[in-house]
C-alpha positions in Angstrom: 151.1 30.4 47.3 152.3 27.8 49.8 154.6 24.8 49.7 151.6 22.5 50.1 149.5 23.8 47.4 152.8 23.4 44.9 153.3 19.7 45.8 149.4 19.4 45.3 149.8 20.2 42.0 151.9 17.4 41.1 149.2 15.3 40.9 147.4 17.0 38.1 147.9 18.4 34.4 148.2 22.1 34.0 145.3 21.7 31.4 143.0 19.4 32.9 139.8 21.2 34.2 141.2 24.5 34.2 139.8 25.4 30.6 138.8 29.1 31.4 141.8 29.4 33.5 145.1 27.6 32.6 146.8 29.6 29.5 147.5 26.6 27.1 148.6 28.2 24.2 148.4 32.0 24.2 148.7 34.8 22.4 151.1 36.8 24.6 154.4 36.6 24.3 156.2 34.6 27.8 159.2 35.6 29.7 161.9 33.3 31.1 159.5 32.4 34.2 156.6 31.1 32.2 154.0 33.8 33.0 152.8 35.9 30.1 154.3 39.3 30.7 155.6 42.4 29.4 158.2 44.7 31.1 157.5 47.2 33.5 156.6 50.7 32.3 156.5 53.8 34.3 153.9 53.7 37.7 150.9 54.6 37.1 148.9 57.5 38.8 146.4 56.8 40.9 142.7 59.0 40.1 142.2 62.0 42.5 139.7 60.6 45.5 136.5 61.7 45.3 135.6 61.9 49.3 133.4 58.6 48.8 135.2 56.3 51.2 133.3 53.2 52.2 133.5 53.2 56.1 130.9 49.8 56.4 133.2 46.5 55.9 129.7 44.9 55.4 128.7 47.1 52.4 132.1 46.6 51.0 132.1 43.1 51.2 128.6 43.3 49.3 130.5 44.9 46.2 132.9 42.2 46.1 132.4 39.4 43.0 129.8 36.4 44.3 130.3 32.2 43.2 127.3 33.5 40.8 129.6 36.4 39.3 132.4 33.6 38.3 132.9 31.5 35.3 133.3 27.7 35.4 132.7 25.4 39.0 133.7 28.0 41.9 132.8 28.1 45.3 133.3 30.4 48.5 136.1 29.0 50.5 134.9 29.6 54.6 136.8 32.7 56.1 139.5 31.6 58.7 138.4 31.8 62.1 141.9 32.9 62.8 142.5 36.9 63.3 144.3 38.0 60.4 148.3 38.3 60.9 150.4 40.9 59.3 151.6 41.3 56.1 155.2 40.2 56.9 155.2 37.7 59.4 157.8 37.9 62.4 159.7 35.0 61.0 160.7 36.0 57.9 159.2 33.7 55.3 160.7 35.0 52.6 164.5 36.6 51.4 164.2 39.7 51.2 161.5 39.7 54.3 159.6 42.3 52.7 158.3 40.3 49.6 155.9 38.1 52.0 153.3 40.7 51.7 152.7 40.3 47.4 149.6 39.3 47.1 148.5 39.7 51.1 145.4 42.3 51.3 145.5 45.5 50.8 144.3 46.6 54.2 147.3 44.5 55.4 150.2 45.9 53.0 149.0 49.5 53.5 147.5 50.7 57.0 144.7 53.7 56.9 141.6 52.0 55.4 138.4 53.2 56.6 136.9 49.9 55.8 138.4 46.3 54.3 136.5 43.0 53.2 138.0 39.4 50.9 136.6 36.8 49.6 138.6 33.5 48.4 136.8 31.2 45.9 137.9 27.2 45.5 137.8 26.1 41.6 139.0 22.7 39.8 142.2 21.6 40.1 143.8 23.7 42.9 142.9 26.9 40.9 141.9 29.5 43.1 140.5 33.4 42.8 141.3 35.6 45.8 139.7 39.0 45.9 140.0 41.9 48.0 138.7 45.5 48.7 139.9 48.3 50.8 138.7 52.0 51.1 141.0 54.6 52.3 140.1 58.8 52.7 141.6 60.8 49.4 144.5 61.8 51.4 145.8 57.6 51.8 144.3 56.8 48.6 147.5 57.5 46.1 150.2 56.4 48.6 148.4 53.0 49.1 148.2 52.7 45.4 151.9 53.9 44.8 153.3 51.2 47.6 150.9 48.6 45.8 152.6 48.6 42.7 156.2 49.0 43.8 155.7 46.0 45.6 156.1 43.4 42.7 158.9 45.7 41.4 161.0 45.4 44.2 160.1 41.6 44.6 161.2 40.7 40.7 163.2 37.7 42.2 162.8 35.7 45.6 163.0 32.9 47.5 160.9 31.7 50.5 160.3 28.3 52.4 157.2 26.9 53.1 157.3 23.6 55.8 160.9 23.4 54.8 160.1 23.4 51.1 162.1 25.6 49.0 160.2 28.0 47.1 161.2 30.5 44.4 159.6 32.8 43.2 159.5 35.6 40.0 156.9 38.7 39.2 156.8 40.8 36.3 154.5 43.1 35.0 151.5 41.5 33.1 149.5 43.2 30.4 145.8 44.4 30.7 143.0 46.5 29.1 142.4 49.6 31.4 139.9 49.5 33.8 138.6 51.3 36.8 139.8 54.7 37.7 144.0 53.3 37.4 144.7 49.6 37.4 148.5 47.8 37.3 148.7 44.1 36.9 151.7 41.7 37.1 151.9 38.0 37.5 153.8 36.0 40.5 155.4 32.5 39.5 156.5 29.9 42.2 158.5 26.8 41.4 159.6 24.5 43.6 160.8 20.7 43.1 159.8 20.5 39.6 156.1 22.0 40.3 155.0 25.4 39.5 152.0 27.9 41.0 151.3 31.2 38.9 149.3 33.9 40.1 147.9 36.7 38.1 146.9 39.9 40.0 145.4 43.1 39.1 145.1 46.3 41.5 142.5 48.7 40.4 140.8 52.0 41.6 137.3 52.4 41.9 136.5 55.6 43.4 138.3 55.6 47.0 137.8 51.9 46.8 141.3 49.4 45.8 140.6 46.3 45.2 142.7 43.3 44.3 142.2 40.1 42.3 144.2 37.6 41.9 144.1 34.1 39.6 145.8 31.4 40.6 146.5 27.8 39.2 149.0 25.1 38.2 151.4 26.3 35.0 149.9 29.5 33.4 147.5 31.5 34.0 145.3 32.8 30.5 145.2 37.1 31.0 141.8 37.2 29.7 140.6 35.7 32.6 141.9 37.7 34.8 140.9 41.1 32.7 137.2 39.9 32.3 137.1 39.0 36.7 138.5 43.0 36.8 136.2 44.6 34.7 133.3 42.4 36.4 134.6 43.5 39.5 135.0 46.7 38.6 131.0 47.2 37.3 129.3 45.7 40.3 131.9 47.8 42.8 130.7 50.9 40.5 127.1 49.7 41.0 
C-alpha cells in the first residue's frame, strides 16, 4: 500500500467497477477502521509437514492462481526487473520498523524456503490481488507460519510515510471459512488525507507449501472474495 496508490484513489468511488470486490454493504459486522473484522482468537496451529517441499520456483509458480483463474477484468502486472529488497527496508518506512514487512512475501518475512514464486494481478479501479507461495522443509514450516500470523498482531496500529505522505495504518483479524491444511486471515486499512486503501489477506497451508493472498482496493474490501481466491488457490496448489 503506498502513498501514491492512496492519493490515486481520490479520483474514483469506492463502488464504481469494483462490484466483486469493494464490500458495499455487508453482512459482517465493521470495526472502528472500516474493515470487516472480528477480534483475534488464539494462533492457530500449523498441520505437521508432510516432507513434500517444492524445491523448483518454476513449478511453484505454476500452482499459483492465473488472469483465467480470477473473477472480473484482471491482468498480470510484469515482475520488477529490480532484485527483490528485504522485508524491512534499511530506512525504516514505518514506526515500529518492524511492521513494513505485513503483507511483503513470505520468502522475505521468513528466511528457509526451499523454493518461492508471486504473482501481482492489475484489476479496475486501483484494485489489486497479490499472491504468493513459499515451500519450507517440515522442520521451518510451523515457525514460518507462527511468525506469519503474529505479524498483524503486533502491527494492530502504525504509521508510515510514503514520499512524505503520512500514512496510517490498522489490521485486525478478519473472518474466513477454513481452508487448506491451517489458514489465518486479517485485513490491513491505510488512510491517509481523507483517502483510504484496505487489504484483505489470507495465509494458508497447503502441504509444506504457504501461500499468501491478498485483496486490495479503495474503501472495503467484500470477505467473500477473498475466501473464494483462497479456496481456488488452495485446489489448483493441491492439484
Amino acid at each position: 500500500m503506498r502513498g501514491s496508490a492512496l492519493r490515486a484513489s481520490a479520483v474514483v468511488s469506492a463502488c464504481v467497477g469494483l462490484s466483486v470486490l469493494a464490500g458495499c454493504g455487508s453482512d459482517y459486522e465493521e470495526c472502528p477502521s472500516g474493515a470487516a473484522c472480528v477480534p483475534w482468537t488464539g494462533p492457530v496451529t500449523a498441520a505437521p509437514g508432510n516432507g513434500n517441499v517444492v524445491r523448483d520456483p518454476a513449478q511453484l509458480s505454476a500452482g499459483l492462481l492465473a488472469a483465467t483463474d480470477l473473477p472480473g477484468d484482471f491482468a498480470v502486472v510484469p515482475p520488477s526487473t529490480e532484485p527483490d529488497g528485504p522485508a524491512v527496508p534499511e530506512k525504516a518506512l514505518t514506526d515500529p520498523p518492524d511492521c513494513a514487512r505485513l503483507l511483503s512475501p513470505i520468502s522475505q518475512q521468513w528466511p528457509g524456503s526451499a523454493a518461492a514464486a508471486s504473482v501481482q494481478f492489475a484489476g479496475p479501479s486501483f484494485a489489486t490481488i497479490d499472491i504468493d507461495a513459499a515451500s519450507y522443509p517440515d522442520t521451518a514450516l510451523a515457525p514460518a507460519f507462527d511468525a506469519l500470523q503474529a505479524q498483524p498482531r503486533r502491527c494492530a496500529s502504525y504509521s508510515g510515510e510514503d514520499e512524505d505522505v503520512r500514512i496510517e495504518y490498522r489490521a485486525a483479524a478478519l473472518s474466513q471459512p477454513s481452508a487448506g491444511d491451517a489458514a489465518t486471515a486479517f485485513t490491513v486499512t491505510a488512510t491517509s488525507e481523507g483517502l483510504t486503501l484496505t487489504s484483505a489477506a489470507s495465509i494458508v497451508q497447503v502441504g509444506n507449501t504457504l501461500v499468501q493472498v491478498v485483496v486490495t482496493a479503495p474503501e472495503v474490501v467484500d470477505p467473500g472474495v477473498l475466501s473464494d481466491l483462497t479456496a481456488a488457490q488452495v485446489r489448483k496448489l493441491r492439484g
